[in-house]
C-alpha positions as CSV (number, residue, x, y, z in Angstrom):
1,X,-18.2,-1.9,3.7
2,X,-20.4,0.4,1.5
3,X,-20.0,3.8,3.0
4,X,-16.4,3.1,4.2
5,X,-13.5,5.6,3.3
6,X,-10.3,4.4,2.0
7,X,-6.9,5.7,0.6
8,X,-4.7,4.1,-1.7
9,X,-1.1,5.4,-2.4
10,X,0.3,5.4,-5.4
11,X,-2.8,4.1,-7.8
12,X,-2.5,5.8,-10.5
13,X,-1.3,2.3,-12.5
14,X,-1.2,-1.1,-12.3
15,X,-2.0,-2.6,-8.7
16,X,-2.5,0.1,-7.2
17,X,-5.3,1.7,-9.2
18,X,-6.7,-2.3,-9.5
19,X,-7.2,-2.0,-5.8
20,X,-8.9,1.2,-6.3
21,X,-11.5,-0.3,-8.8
22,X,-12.3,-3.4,-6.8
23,X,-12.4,-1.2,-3.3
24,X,-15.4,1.2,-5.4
25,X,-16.6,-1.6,-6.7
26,X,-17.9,-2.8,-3.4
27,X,-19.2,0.9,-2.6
28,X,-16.3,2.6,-0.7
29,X,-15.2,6.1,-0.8
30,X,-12.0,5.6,-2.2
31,X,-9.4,8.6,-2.6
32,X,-6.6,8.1,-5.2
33,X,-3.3,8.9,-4.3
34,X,-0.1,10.0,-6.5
35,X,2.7,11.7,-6.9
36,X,1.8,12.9,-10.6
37,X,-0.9,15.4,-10.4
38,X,-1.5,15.0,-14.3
39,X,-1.2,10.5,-14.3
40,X,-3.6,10.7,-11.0
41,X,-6.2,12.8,-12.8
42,X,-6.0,10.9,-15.6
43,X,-6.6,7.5,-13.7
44,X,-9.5,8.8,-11.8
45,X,-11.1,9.7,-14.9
46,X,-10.8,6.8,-16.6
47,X,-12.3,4.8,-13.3
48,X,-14.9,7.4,-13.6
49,X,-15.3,6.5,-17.4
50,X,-16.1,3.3,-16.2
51,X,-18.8,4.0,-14.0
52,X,-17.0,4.6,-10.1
53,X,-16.4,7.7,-8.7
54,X,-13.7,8.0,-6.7
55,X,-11.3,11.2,-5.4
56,X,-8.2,12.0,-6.0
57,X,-5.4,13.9,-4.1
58,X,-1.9,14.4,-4.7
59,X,0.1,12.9,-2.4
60,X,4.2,12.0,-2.6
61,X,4.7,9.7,0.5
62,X,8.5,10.6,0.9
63,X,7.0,13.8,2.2
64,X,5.6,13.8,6.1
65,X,4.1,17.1,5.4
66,X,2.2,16.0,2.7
67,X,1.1,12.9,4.4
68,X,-0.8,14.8,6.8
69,X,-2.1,17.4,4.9
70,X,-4.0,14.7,2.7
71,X,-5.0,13.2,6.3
72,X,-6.4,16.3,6.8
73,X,-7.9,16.5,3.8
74,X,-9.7,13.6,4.1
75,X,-11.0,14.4,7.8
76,X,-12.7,17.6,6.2
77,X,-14.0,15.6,3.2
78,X,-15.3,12.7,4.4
79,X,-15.4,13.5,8.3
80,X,-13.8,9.1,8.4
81,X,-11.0,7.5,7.4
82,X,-11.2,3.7,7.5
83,X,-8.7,2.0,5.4
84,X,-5.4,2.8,4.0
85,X,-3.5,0.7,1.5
86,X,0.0,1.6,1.3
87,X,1.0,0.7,-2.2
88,X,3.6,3.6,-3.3
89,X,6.7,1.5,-4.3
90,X,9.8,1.8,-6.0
91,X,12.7,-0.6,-7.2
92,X,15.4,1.8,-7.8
93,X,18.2,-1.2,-8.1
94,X,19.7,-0.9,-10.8
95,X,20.3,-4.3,-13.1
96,X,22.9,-7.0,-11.4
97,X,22.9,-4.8,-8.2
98,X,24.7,-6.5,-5.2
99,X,24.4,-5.7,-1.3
100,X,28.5,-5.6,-1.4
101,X,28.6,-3.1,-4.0
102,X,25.1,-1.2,-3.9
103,X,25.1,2.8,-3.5
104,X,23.9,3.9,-0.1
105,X,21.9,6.3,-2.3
106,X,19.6,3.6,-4.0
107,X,19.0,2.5,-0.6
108,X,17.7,5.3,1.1
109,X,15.7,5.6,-2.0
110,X,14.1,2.0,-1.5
111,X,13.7,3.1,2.5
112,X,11.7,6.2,2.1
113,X,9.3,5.5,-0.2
114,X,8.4,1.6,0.3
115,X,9.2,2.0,4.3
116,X,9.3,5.2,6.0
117,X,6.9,6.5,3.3
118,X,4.2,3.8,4.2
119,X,5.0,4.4,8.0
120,X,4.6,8.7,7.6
121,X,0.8,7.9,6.0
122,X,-0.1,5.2,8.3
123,X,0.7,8.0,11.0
124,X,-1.2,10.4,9.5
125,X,-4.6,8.0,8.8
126,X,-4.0,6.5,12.5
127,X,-6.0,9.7,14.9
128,X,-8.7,9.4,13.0
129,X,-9.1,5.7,12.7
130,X,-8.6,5.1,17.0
131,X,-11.5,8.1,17.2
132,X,-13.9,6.1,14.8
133,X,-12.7,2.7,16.4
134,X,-11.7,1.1,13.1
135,X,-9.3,0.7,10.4
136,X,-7.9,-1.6,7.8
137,X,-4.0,-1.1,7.0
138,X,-3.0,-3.1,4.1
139,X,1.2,-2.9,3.5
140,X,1.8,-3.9,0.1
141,X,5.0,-5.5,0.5
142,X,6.6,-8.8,-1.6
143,X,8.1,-12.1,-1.1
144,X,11.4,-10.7,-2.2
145,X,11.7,-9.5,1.5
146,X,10.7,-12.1,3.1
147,X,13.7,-13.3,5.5
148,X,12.8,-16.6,5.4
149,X,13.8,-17.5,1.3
150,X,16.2,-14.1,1.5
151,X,18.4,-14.5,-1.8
152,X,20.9,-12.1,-3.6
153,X,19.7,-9.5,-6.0
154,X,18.0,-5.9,-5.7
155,X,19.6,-5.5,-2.2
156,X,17.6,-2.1,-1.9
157,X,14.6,-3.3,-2.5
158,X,14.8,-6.2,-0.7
159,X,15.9,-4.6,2.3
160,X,13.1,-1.8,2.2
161,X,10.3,-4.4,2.2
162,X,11.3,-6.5,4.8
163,X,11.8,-3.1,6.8
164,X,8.0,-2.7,5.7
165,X,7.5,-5.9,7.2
166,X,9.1,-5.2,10.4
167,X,6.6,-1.9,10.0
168,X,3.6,-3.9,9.9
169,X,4.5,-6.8,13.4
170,X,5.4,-3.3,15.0
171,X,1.8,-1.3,14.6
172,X,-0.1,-4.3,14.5
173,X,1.8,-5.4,17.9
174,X,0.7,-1.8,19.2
175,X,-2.8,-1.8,18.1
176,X,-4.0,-4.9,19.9
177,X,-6.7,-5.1,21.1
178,X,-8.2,-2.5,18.9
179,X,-10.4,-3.1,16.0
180,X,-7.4,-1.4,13.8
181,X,-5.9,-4.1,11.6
182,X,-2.3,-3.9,10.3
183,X,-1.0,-6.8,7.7
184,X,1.3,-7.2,5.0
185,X,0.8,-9.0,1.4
186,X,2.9,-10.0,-1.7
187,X,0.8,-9.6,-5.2
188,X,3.4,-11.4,-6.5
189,X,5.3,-11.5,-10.0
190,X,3.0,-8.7,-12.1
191,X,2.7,-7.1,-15.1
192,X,3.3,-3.9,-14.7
193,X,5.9,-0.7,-14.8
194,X,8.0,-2.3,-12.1
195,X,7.2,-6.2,-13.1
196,X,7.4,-6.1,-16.7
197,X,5.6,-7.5,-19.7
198,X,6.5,-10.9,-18.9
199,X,5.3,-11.3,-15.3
200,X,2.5,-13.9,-15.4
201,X,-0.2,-12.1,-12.8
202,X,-2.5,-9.4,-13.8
203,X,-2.8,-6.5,-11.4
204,X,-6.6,-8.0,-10.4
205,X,-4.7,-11.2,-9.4
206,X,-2.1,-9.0,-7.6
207,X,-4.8,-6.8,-6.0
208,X,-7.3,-9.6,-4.9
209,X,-5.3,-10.2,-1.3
210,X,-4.8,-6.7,-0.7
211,X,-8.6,-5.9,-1.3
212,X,-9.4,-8.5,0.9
213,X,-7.3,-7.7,3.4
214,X,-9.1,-4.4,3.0
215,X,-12.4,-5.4,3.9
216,X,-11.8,-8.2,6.6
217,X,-14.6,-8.1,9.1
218,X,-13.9,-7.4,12.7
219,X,-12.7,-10.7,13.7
220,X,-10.3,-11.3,10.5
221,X,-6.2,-10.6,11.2
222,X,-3.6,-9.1,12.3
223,X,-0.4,-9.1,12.3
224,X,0.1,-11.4,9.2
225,X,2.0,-11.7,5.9
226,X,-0.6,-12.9,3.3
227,X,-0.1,-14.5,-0.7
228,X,-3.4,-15.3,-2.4
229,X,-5.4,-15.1,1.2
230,X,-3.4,-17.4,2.8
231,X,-0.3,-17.0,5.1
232,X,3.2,-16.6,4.3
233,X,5.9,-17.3,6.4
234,X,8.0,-13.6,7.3
């Protein structure tokens, strides 16, 4: 993988900047992504503190424009493009929120960062990936949308990642046949902004599948929802 390019949305914290660190510790180019010019600068200085060096760009994934223009970026930069985690998340619910009673506000929210957001940037990193003949897509989704064990409780974000889900089945579906790889992962319960003091996982044990997932050699999968490198069912 050393050589390799990869983007990783909102990693300025917790997972997503643990995913950064392990991806540049195993020598890829990896480009920071966040909405917070001044929090993504200050990440990719402290990962550069620590001996990686890795990029950062400013990207908000609600925005298509932006999507592409950091696409773009890329291209010129690097002249590849070969994995893309989509980690930008939020969980706008607010506490005891209920499907019956939930504000269609919160839910577009949930939709257009964790679904359509991670769709708009996928989009934008696919061109470049079909004319290179490779790519990693890693959907950081959670087990809180999976249909199988569905339960009450933050119905917006619930919904939003099993819509990431449906996301990932769709492009990876499409992409047969192609050395492009599309899956989905749950870091579960961790401690961090959205998880909380509490949670019992550590943004390394929360990052490990989607780093993994990452870096799967050509004849690893597709199409699959993954907890600690092993399935899950959808």
């Amino acid at each position: 993988m050393a050589g390799r390019v990869a983007v990783v949305t909102g990693a300025n914290r917790g997972i997503g900047r643990a995913i950064v660190r392990a991806l540049a510790r195993r020598g890829l180019r990896v480009v920071l992504t966040a909405r917070d010019v001044a929090k993504g600068e200050s990440a990719r200085a402290g990962l550069h503190a620590e001996g990686l060096t890795v990029w950062f760009r400013a990207l908000d994934v609600r925005d298509a424009s932006q999507a592409h223009g950091a696409a773009a970026w890329v291209a010129r930069e690097f002249g590849q493009r070969d994995v893309l985690v989509n980690n930008a998340g939020v969980l706008p619910d607010p506490k005891g929120a209920r499907a019956a009673t939930v504000d269609a506000a919160v839910l577009r929210e949930a939709l257009e960062t964790n679904t359509v957001g991670a769709l708009a940037v996928a989009q934008a990193c696919l061109p470049l990936m079909r004319r290179g003949g490779y790519g990693r897509i890693v959907n950081v989704s959670s087990e809180l949308g999976q249909l199988s064990s569905m339960g009450s409780g933050t119905p917006a974000y619930r919904v939003s990642k099993a819509a990431l889900n449906a996301v990932t089945r769709t492009l990876a579906a499409e992409l047969a046949g192609t050395n492009i790889k599309v899956n989905a992962m749950s870091p579960g319960w961790v401690r961090s902004d959205m998880g909380g003091a509490s949670a019992p996982r550590s943004p390394e044990q929360g990052a490990d599948t989607a780093v993994w997932l990452a870096t799967l050699p050509d004849d690893g999968p597709s199409g699959g929802f993954f907890m600690d490198r092993s399935p899950i069912p959808w």
